[in-house]
C-alpha positions in Angstrom: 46.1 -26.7 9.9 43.6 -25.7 7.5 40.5 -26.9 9.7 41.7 -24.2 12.2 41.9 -21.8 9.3 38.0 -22.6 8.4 37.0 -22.6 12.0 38.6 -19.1 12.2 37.0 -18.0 9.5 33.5 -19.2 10.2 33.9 -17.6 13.9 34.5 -14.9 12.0 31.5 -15.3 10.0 29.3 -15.7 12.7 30.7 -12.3 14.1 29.8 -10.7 11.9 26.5 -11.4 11.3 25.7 -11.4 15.0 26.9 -7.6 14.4 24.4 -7.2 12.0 21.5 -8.4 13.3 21.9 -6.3 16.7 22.4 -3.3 14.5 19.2 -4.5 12.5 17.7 -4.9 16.0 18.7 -1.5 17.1 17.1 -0.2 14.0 13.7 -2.1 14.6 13.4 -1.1 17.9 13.9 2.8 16.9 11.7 2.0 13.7 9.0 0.2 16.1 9.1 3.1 18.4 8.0 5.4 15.8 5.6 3.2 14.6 4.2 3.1 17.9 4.2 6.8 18.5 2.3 7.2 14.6 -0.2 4.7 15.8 -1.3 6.4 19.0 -1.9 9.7 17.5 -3.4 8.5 14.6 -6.1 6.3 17.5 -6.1 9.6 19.3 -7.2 11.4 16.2 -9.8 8.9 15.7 -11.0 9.4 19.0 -11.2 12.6 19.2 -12.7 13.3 16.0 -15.5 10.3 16.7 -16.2 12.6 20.4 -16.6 15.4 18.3 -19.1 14.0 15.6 -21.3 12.7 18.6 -20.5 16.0 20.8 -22.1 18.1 17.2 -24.4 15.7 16.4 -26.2 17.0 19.9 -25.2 20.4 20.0 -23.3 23.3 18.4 -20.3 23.7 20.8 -17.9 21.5 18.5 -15.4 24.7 18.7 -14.8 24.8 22.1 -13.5 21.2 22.0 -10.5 22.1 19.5 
């Protein structure tokens, strides 16, 4: 009788924690989305700024990029 007691419990253990780390997944994936999203505009800014050093370096028209 009590091995089906612990064997309920640790199911219920195991539940629970299973619960946990798909709601600790869920928040990864949203937390690695914006992570993602910070990362490309921060490259984009990069880029962007790097085209306009090499765009002024050679001429004046650095304005009518932005």
């Amino acid at each position: 009788m009590t091995r089906s007691k612990g064997n309920d419990e640790e199911g219920i253990e195991v539940n629970v924690s299973y619960g946990y780390f798909l709601k600790l997944a869920e928040h990864l994936k949203n937390r690695l989305y914006y992570y993602i999203l910070y990362l490309s505009t921060v490259l984009l800014g990069l880029i962007i700024s790097q085209y306009n050093n090499t765009i002024g370096s050679k001429s004046n028209h650095v304005e009518a990029l932005i």
